[in-house]
PAKOL-202297 format. One line per field, with one value per residue (C-alpha): residue number from 1; x, y, z. Coordinates in nm, 2 decimals, padded with zeros to 4 digits. Each point is the difference from the previous one (the first is absolute). Example, Ala and Ser with C-alpha at 12.3 -4.5 7.8 and 13.67 -1.06 7.14 Angstrom:
pos	1	2
c1	01.23	00.14
c2	-00.45	00.34
c3	00.78	-00.07
# end
This chain:
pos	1	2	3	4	5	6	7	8	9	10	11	12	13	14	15	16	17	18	19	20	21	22	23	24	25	26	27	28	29	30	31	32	33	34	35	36	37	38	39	40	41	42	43	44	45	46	47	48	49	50	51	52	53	54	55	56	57	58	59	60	61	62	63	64	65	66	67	68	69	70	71	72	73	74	75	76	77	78	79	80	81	82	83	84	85	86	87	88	89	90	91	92	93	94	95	96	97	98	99	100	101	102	103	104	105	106	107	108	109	110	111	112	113	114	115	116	117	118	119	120	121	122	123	124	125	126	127	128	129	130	131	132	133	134	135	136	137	138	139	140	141	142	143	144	145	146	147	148	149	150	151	152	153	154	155	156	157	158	159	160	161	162	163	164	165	166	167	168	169	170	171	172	173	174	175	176	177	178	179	180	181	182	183	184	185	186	187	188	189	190	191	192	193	194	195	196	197	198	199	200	201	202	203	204	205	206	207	208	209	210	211	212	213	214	215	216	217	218	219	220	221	222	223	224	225	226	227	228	229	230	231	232	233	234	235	236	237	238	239	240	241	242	243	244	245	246	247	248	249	250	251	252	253	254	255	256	257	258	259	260	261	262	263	264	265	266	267	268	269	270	271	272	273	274	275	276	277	278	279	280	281	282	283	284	285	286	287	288	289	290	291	292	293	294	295	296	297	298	299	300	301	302	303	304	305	306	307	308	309	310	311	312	313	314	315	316	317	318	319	320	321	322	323	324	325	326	327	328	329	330	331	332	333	334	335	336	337	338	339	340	341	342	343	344	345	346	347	348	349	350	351	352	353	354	355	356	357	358	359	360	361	362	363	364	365	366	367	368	369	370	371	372	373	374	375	376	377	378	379	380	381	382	383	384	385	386	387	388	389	390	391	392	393	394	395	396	397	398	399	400	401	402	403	404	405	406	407	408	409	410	411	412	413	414	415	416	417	418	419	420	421	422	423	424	425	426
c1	-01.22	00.23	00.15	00.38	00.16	00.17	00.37	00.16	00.36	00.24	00.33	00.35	00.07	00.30	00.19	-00.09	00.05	00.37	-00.04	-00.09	00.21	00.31	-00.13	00.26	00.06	00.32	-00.18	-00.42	-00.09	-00.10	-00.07	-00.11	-00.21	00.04	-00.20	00.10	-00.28	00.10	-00.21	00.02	-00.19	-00.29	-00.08	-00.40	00.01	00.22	-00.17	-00.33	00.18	00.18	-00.38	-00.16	00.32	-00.03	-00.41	00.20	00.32	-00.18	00.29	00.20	-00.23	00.15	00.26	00.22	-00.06	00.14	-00.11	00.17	00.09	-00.03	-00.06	-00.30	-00.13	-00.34	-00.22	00.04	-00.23	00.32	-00.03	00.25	00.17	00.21	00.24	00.34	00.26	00.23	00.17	00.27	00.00	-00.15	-00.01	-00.16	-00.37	-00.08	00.10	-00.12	-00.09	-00.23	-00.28	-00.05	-00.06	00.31	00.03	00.02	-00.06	00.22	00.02	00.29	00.01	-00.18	00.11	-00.28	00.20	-00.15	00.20	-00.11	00.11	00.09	-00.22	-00.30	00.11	00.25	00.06	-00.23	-00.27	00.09	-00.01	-00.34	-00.08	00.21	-00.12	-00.39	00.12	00.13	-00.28	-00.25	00.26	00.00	-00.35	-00.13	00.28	-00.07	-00.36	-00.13	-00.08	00.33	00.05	-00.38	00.09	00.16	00.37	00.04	00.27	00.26	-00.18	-00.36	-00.23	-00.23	00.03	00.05	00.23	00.22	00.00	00.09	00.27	00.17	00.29	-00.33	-00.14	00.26	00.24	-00.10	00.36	00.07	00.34	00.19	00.16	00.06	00.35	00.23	00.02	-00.35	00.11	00.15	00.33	00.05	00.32	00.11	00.15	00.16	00.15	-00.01	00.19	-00.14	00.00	00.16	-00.01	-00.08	-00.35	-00.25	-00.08	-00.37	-00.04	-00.10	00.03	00.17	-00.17	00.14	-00.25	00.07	-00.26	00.08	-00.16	-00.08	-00.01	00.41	-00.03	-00.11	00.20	00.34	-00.14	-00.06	00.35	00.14	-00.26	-00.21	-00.31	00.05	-00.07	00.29	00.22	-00.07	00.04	00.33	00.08	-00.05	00.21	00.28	-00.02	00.02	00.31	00.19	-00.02	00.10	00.31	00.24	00.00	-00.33	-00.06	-00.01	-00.36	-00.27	-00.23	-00.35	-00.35	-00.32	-00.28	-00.37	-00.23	-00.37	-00.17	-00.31	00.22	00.01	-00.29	-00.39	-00.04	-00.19	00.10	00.10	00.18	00.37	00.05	00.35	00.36	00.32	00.29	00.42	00.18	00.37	00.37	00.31	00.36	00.19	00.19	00.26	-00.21	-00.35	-00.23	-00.34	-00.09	00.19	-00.30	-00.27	00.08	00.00	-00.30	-00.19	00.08	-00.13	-00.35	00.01	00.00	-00.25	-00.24	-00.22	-00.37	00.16	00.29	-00.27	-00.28	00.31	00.13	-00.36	-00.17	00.29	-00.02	-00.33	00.04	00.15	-00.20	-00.26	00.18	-00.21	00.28	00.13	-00.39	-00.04	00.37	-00.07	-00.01	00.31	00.23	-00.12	00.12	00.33	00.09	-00.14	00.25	00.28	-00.11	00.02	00.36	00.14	-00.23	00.19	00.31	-00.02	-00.09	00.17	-00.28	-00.32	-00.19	-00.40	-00.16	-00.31	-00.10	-00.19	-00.30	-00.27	-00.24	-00.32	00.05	-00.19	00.23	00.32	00.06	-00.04	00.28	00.40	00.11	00.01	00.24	00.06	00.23	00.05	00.18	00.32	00.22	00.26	00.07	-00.31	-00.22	-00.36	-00.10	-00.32	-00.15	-00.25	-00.05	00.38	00.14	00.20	00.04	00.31	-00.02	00.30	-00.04	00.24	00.11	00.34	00.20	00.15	-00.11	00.31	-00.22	-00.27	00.26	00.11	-00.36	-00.12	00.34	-00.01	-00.33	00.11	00.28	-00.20	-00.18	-00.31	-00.11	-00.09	-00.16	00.15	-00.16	00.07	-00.15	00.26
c2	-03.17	-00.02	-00.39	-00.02	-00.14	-00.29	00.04	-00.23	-00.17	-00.26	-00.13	00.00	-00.26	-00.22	00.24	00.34	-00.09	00.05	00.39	00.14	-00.12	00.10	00.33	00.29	00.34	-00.13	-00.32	00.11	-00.29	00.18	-00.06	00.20	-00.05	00.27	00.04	00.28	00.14	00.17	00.36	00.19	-00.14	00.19	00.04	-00.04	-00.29	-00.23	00.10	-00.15	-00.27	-00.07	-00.04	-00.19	-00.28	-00.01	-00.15	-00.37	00.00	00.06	-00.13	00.32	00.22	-00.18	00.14	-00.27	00.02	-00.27	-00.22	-00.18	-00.27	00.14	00.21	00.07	00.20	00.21	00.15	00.39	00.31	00.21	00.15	-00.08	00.28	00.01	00.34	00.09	-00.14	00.20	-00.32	-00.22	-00.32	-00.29	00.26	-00.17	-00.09	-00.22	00.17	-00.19	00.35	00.11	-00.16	00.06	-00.18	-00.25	00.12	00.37	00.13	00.29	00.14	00.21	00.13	-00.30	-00.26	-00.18	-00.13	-00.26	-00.08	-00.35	-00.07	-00.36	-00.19	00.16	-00.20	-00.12	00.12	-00.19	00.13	00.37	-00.11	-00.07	00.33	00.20	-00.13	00.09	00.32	00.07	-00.11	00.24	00.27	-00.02	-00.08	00.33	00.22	-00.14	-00.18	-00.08	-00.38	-00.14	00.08	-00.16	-00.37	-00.14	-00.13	-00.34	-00.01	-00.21	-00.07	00.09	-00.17	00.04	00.23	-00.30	-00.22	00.31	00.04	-00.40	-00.10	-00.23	-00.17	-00.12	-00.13	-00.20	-00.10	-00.17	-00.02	-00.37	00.03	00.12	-00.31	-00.11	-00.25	00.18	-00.23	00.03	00.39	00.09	00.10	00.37	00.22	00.12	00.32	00.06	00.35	00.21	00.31	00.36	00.25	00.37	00.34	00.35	00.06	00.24	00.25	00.00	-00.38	00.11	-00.26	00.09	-00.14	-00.02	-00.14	-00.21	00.01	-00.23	-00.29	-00.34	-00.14	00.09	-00.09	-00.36	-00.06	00.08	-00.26	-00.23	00.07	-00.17	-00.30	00.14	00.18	00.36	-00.01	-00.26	00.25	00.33	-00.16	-00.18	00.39	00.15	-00.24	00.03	00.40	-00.02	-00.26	00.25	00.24	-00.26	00.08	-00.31	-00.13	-00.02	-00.21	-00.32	00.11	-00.09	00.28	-00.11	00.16	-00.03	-00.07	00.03	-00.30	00.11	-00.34	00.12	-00.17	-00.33	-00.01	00.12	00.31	00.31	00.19	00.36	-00.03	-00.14	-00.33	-00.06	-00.14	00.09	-00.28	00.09	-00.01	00.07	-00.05	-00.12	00.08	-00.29	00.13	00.28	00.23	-00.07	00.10	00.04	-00.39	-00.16	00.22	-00.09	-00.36	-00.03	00.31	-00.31	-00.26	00.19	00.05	-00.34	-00.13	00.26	00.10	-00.33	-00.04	-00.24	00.17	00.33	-00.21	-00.17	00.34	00.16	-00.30	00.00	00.34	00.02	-00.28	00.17	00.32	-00.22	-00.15	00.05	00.11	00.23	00.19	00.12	00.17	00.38	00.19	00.22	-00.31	-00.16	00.35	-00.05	-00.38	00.12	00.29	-00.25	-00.23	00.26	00.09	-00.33	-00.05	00.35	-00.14	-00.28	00.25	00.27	00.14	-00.04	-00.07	00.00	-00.05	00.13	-00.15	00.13	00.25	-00.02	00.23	-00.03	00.15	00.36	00.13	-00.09	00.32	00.18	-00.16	00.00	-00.26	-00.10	-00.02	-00.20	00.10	-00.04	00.18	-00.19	-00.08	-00.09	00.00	-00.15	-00.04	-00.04	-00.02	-00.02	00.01	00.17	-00.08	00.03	00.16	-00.10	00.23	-00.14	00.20	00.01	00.15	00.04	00.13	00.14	00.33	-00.26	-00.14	-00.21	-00.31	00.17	00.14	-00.36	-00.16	00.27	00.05	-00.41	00.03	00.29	-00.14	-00.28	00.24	00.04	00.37	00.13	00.30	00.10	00.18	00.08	00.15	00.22
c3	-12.67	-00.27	-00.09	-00.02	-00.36	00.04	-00.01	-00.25	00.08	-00.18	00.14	-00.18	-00.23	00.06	-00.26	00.16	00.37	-00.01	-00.13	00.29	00.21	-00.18	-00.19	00.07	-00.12	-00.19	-00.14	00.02	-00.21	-00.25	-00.35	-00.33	-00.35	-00.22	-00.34	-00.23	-00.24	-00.31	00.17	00.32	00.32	00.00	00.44	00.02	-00.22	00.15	00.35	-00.17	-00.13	00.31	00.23	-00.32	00.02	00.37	-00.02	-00.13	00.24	00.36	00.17	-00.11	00.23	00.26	00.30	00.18	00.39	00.24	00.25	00.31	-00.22	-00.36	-00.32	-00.15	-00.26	00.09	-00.23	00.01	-00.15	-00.04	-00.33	-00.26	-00.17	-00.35	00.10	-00.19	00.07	00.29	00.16	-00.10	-00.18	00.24	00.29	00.34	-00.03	00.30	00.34	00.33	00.17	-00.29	-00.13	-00.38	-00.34	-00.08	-00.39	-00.18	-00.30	-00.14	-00.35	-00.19	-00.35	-00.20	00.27	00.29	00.24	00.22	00.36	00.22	00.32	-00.07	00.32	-00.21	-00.35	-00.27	-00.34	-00.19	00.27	-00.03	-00.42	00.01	00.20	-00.21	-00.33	00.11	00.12	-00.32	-00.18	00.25	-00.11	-00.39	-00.02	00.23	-00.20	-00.36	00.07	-00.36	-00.11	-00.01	00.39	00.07	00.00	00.29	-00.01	00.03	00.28	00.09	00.36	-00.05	00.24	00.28	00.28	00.23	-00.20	-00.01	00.38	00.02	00.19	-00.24	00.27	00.21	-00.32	-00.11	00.23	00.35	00.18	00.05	-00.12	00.28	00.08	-00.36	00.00	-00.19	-00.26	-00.12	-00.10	-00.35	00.01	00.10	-00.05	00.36	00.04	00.39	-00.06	-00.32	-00.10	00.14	-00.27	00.18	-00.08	00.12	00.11	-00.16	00.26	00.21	-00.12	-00.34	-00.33	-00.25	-00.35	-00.36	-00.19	-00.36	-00.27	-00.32	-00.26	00.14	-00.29	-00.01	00.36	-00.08	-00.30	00.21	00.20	-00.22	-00.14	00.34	00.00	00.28	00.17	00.03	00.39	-00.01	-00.26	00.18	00.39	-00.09	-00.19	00.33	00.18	-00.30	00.07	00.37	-00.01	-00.23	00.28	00.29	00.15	-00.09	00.40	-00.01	-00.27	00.23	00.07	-00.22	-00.13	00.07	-00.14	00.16	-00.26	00.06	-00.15	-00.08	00.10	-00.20	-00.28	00.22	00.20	-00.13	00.15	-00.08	00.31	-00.02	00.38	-00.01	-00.10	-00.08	00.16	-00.05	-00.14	-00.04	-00.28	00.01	-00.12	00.19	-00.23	00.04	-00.30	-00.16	-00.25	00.07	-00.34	-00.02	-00.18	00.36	00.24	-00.26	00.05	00.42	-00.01	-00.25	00.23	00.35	-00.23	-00.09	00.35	00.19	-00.29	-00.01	00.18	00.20	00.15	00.06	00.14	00.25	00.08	00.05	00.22	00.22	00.06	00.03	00.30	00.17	00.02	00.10	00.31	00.33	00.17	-00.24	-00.08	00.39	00.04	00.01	-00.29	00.06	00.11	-00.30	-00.22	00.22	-00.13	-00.38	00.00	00.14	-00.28	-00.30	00.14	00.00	-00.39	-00.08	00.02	-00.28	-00.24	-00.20	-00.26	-00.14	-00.30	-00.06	-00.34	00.00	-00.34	-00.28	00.05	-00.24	-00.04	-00.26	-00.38	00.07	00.26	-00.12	-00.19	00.25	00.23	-00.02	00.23	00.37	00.27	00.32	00.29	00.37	00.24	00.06	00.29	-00.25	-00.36	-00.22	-00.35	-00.05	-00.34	-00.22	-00.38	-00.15	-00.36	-00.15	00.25	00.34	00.27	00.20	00.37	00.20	00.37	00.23	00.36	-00.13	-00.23	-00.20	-00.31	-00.15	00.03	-00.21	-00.25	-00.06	-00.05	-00.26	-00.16	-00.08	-00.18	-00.18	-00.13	-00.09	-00.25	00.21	-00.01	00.37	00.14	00.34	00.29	00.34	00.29	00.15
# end
């Protein structure tokens, strides 16, 4: 008699378990890392590639199934497939009723497009997956001895350090009852301004897509004394507000920001491990410039982005998953109060903006690649951005036809002299 194979399993981390629960058709959680090559995507070689970057991220041949009580990922022999694309933008990965892999691979022209459902990992996890793919790629099409060393990546480590859940790790939730005073000063936002327009039919994101030089990028920046997550978050803000009808200018506009606690906390995980902090603008005054949202956008970083006010945020969280009370309440009662949650969260915020950072990727295969892209599918108007050598790819997704918002980001940096390349999807 044959023996069975152990089925493998690993529950959410304290990042992923709110996905599920609110996922939708509108908002599928979603997100996408492009890398554009300077050649067509040649099939049978990034379907190689694809099962050679899979042997070092295991967890990705997971499916999430559900218990009584909760989420879990289980290790699956479904095979994964790199097809063309024939979907839109972020479409819906994770569906309750089907069981299947919670990422896809999908190629067009010279671009490999790589889709995560967000319980399975962050940017900086889908980075690290995305650069080896790329490298399995190049080195199958090109081979020769420049392609025969391997990268030094961002997150290379063991098998096991990448499957690590890093909130277990490092935070143990004993600050649930934390006085008040003991916690840095945070900026408090009740009710922000809701961003409206005409919806894109069948739920479908509409992109338009920026490519220009950081190195311009930074020295605007610089130009205005600050960080160019500060500059380009308080430009987003600056663009919505000229759009704000003049009534509703007695609500602030408010951006959600994700943190990648690898840059706080040692980690080497490839599963999420990052929290989101708000960073808005409230105009107390007549003709609002850009310089007046730079300095209240500098002040909200200021007060959340510190290892103390993430640690306080995180452990308190963190306690409370771990109530007693709170673990044994069934699974679909607990989705009920996380969906109630998100709505209320919903309502404090107006956009988005997520820096993905700078992607390296070792001497030998930088000819051969243009520049990468991060999106998400977007239940509002948003950017993600990243850089790849000298170039910035700013991303803007978004649930609506218009694009005034857009047209006053991109038209600002062009009239400050940078030189921008402008796609869209549709």
């Amino acid at each position: 008699m044959k023996g069975h194979k152990k089925v493998q399993w690993a529950r959410l981390d304290n990042a992923s378990k709110i996905f599920p629960a609110v996922r939708s058709n509108k908002d599928p959680k979603v997100f996408r890392l492009s890398c554009e090559l300077y050649e067509e995507v040649k099939p049978e070689i990034l379907q190689q590639a694809l099962e050679l970057a899979l042997r070092g991220f295991p967890l990705f041949r997971s499916v999430l199934r559900h218990g009584v009580f909760w989420y879990y990922f289980e290790e699956s022999d479904i095979p994964p497939k790199a097809e063309k694309e024939n979907t839109p933008v972020c479409a819906p990965i994770y569906q309750g009723d089907r069981h299947t892999l919670l990422f896809r691979v999908v190629y067009c022209n010279c671009r490999i497009n790589l889709e995560v459902f967000h319980a399975l990992t962050d940017g900086s996890g889908a980075t690290a997956f995305m650069e080896t793919l790329i490298y399995e790629y190049l080195k199958l099409a090109h081979g020769g001895n420049a392609l025969q060393e391997i990268p030094d990546f961002k997150l290379t480590s063991s098998i096991s350090k990448k499957a690590d859940d890093s909130f277990e790790k490092h935070f143990v939730g004993t600050n649930m009852f934390k006085r008040k005073s003991e916690v840095a000063e945070t900026t408090e936002y009740k009710r922000a301004y809701h961003i409206k327009g005409n919806k894109n039919g069948e739920n479908r994101t509409r992109v338009v897509e920026g490519s220009m030089s950081l190195r311009s990028l930074l020295d605007l920046a610089h130009s205005y004394e600050t960080t160019l997550t500060i500059f380009l978050a308080s430009l987003l803000i600056y663009s919505i507000y000229r759009e704000m009808p003049v009534r509703m200018r007695k609500y602030p506009v408010v951006l959600s920001v994700p943190v990648d606690l690898r840059n706080f906390f040692e980690s080497a995980t490839t599963r999420n491990f990052f929290c989101t902090i708000y960073a808005g603008c409230r105009f107390e005054k007549e003709n609002f410039e850009l310089k007046d949202t730079i300095d209240q956008v500098s002040k909200a970083f200021r007060n959340n982005l510190t290892k103390r006010q993430l640690y306080n945020q995180l452990d308190r969280l963190i306690a409370l998953g771990q109530n007693p009370v709170l673990k044994f309440i069934p699974l679909p009662l607990k989705d009920f109060f996380l969906r109630i949650g998100a709505w209320v969260s919903a309502r404090k915020i107006s956009s988005a903006i997520s820096n993905l950072g700078r992607i390296t990727l070792p001497e030998a295969m930088k000819p051969f690649v243009k520049q990468f892209g991060v999106c998400t599918g977007a239940r509002r108007p948003q950017i993600n951005m990243c850089s790849f050598g000298d170039r910035t790819v700013i991303t803007f997704t978004s649930p609506f036809m218009e694009t005034d918002i857009q047209r006053n980001f991109f038209q600002f940096l062009s009239e400050c002299g940078i030189d921008i390349e402008i796609s869209v999807n549709f």
